[in-house]
C-alpha positions as CSV (number, residue, x, y, z in Angstrom):
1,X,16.9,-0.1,-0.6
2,X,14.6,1.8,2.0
3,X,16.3,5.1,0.8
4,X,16.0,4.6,-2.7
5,X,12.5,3.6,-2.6
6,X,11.7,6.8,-0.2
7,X,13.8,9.1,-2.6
8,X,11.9,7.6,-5.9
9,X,8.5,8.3,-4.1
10,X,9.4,12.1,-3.2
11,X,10.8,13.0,-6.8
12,X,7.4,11.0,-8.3
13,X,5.5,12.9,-6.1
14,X,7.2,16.2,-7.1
15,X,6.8,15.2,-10.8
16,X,3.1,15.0,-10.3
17,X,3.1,18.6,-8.7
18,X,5.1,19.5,-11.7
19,X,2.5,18.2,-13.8
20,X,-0.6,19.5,-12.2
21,X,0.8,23.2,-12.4
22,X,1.7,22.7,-15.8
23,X,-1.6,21.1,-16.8
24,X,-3.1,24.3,-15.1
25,X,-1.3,26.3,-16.8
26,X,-2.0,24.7,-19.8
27,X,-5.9,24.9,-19.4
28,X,-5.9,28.4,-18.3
29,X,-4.0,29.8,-21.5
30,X,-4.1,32.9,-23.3
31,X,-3.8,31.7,-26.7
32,X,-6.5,29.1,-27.2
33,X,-4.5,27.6,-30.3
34,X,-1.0,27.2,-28.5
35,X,-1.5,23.8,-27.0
36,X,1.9,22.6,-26.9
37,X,2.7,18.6,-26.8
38,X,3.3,17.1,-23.4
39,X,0.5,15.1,-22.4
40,X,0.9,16.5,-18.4
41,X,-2.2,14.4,-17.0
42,X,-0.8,11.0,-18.5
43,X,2.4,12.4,-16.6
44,X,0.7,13.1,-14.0
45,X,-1.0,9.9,-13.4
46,X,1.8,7.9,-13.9
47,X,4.3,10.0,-11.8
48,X,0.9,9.5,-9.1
49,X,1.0,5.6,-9.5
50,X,4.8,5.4,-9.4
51,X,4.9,7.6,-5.8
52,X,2.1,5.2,-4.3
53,X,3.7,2.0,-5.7
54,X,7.4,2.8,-4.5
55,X,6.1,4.5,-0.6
56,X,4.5,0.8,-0.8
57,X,7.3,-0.8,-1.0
58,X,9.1,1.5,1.4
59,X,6.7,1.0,4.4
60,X,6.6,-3.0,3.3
61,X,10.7,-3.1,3.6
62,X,10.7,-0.6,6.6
């Protein structure tokens, strides 16, 4: 269980990056009318509260 939980906390953690670059990107376009349709900071957030919650529980189990 201590695996899992520190492998779901790396990936959510490397989601988030993923989604802060791409929000980035997203703000610093070219073309102010291509705005495409993933909603990175919700990702972002979430992917943020997912790595917190499950290194929680890591450290709690460890």
């Amino acid at each position: 269980m201590q695996v899992s939980m520190l492998s779901v906390s790396i990936a959510a953690a490397a989601l988030f990056v993923l989604a802060e670059v791409a929000d980035w990107r997203r703000r610093n376009r070219r073309d102010v009318d291509d705005v495409g349709f993933m909603p990175w900071r919700a990702i972002a957030m979430l992917s943020v509260a997912v790595a917190l919650l499950s290194a929680a529980v890591w450290l709690h189990q460890g």
